[in-house]
N, C-alpha and C positions, 0 to 999 in steps of 0.2 A: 859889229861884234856885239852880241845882245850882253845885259845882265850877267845873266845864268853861265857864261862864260868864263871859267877858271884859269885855263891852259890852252896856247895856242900850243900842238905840234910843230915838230922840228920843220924845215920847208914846207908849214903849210902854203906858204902864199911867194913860195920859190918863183921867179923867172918871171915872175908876173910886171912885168916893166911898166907895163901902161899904169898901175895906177898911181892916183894921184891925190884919195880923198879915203882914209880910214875912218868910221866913226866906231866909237868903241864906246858903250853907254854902261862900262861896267864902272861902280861905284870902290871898286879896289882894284890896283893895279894887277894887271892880268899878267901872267908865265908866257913868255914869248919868245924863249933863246931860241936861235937858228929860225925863228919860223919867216923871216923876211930875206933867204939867201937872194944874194943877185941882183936885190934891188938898190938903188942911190935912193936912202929915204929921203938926204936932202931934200930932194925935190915935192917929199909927199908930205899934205898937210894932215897932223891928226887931229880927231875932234874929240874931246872926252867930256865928262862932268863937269862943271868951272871949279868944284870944290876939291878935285882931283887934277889938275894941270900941275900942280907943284911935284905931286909922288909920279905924274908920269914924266914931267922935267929930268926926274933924278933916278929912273930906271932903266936900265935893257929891253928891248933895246928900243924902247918910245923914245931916250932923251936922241935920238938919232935923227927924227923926226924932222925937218926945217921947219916945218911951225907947227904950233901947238895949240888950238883956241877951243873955248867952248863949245859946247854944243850947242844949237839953236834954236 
């Protein structure tokens, strides 16, 4: 999910079960209600900022996430 990215829509990324690796390289925590319907995020790891793992710890629906690490 680039930057320039504000808003994810409602089921954008509905039923998408296989995955398993987000990386989101926006520098503020991005609008994402409903857009992960279907999926067990337990399972997926998100990769964000390092200076941003706290605000996405503590949002909708990233803190959902089963792990949360830097970007690389």
């Amino acid at each position: 999910i680039p930057d320039s990215v504000t808003t994810i829509g409602w089921d954008a990324f509905a039923k998408c079960d296989k995955i398993r690796d987000v990386y989101c390289y926006s520098e503020k925590v991005v609008q994402a209600d409903g857009a992960f319907g279907g999926i067990d995020l337990s399972l997926v790891t998100l990769h964000v900022p390092a200076n941003e793992i706290v605000h996405y710890k503590n949002a909708n629906p990233w803190c959902k996430f089963g792990t949360i690490v830097p970007l690389q």
